[in-house]
Every structure is written in C-alpha cells, then in structure tokens.
C-alpha positions, 0 to 999 in steps of 0.5 A: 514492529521494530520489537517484533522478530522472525523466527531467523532473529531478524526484526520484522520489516513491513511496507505499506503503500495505499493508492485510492481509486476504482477496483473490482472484486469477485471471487475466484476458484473452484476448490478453493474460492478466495476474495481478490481485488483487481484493476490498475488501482491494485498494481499502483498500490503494489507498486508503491508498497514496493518503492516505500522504506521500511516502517513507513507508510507511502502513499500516491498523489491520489491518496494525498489528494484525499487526505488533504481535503478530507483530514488535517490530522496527518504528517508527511515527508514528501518525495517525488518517486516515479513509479511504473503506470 
C-alpha cells in the first residue's frame, strides 16, 4: 500500500480492525437490496478500525484470544487501548 496513491498524490492509508463475535445479516432496500451485517460485533470492529494506525492491522482481545488457541503463526505488538462498548 505505501506504493499506491490517490488521484490527490497522496499515498493511499488503510485501517483495519477485526473484532470475532456473533453478527446477523439480511438484506436490506427495496430499489436497491444490499447485504449488510449488524449487531454490536460490527460497532466494535468499526470502533478498532478507527483507533488502528495506519498500515497496521488491530485486533480485540476476542480475536487475540482465537488466534492464540487456534495459530501460532502471527505477531503482534500489544496495547492496551480503551474503546467505546
């Protein structure tokens, strides 16, 4: 991504938080249906997208959690950040 620009010449920044937890779907509109996901598991993972730096992926303590029991295959510097919900 640091090699990729936007029309302004600014590089591109991206964000991205995961959160794991239970979410329902449906689709939603009537001239014009679109997928969407909700529930409090998409506000969290909104929320942590929001406080991530640029470049880097965050994740919740829930996700951590999984990923500890189910891969040893990752890396992760870790703070403590206090999020909204």
């Amino acid at each position: 991504m640091k090699n990729t620009y936007l029309k302004n010449g600014k590089n591109l920044e991206i964000r991205i938080g995961i959160h794991t937890g239970q979410v329902s779907s449906a689709v939603v509109g009537e001239t014009k249906p679109q997928f969407s996901l909700f529930g409090e598991t998409v506000l969290k993972t909104v929320n942590i997208s929001r406080i991530s730096e640029p470049q880097r992926v965050s994740v919740s303590k829930n996700t951590h959690h999984y990923l500890e029991l189910y891969t040893n295959n990752y890396w992760f510097h870790q703070s403590n950040i206090e999020i909204k919900g």
